[in-house]
N, C-alpha and C positions, 0 to 999 in steps of 0.2 A: 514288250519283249518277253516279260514271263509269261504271257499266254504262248505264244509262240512257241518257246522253250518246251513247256509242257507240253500241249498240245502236238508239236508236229517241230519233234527233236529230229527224226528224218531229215527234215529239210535244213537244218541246223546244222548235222552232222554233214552234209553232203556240201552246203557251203564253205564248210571250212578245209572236205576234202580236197574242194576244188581249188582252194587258194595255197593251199600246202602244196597241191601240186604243180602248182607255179611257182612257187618262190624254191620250194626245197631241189637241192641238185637229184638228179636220176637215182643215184646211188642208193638215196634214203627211198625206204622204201616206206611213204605217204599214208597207203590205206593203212599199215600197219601202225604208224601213230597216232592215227585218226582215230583208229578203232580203242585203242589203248586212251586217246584222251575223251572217246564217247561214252564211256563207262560213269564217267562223273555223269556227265549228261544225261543218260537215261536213268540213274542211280538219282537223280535230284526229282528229274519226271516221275519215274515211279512213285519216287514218297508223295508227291506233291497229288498227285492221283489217287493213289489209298487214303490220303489224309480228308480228300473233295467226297469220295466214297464212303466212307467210312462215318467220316463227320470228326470225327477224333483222331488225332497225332497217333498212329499207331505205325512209324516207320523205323522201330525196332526190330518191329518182326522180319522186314526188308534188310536191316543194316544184320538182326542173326544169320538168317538166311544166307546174304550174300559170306559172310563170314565163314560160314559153314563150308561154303566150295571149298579154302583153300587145305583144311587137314585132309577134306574126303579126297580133293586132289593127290596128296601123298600119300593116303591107303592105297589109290590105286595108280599107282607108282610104284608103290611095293608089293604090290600082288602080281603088278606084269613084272617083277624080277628086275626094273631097273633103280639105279641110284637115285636117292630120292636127294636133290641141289634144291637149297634154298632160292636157287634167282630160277629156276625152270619151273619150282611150283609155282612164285608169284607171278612169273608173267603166264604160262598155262591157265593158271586159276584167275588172272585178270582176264584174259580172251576167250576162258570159260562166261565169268560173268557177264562180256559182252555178248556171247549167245543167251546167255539167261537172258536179261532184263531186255533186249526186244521185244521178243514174244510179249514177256510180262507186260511190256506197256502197250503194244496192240492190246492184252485180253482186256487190261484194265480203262486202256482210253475205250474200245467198247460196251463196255461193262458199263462204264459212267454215260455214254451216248444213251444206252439201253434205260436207263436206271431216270436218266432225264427228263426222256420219251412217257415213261408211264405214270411220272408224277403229274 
């Protein structure tokens, strides 16, 4: 199951889409908690991917980074002139990170495909 996980969290996250969206009533709206609970998901993938890369536990620099979104989220909060709410940066800057750390785990599930390939 943890290749799985790592490797092809996609399909991971779209199973569990798809079961949320049978059981949970219309009202809730599914992709949005899916996306909020995929964040763990690809946040465990990516370290687990830099660590296979790397050779060394370096999922610090992932767990900075990812940290990093939520002040820069309120900078720019307050440069567009609106109120900067503790519960709008965290979930903003959570479905910010869910934009991050896809990409991130394409380049890096690539990167390690590549990396495979020439050894």
């Amino acid at each position: 199951m943890l290749v799985y996980i790592v490797s092809f969290p996609l399909i991971v996250w779209f199973m569990v889409y798809m079961i949320l969206n049978k059981i949970l009533p219309k009202s809730i709206n599914s992709f949005k908690l899916v996306c909020d609970a995929g964040v763990v998901l690809w946040f465990y993938a990516c370290g687990i991917l830099l660590k296979a890369i790397v050779g060394t536990d370096v999922s610090w620099v992932l767990l900075v980074t990812c940290c990093a979104i939520f002040p820069l989220n309120a900078i720019w909060q307050r440069v567009r002139h609106e109120e900067v709410l503790f519960t709008k940066m965290f979930v903003h800057g959570w479905r910010i990170l869910f934009l991050v750390l896809v990409p991130t785990h394409a380049i890096l599930f690539v990167f390690g495909i590549a990396q495979e390939m020439i050894r």
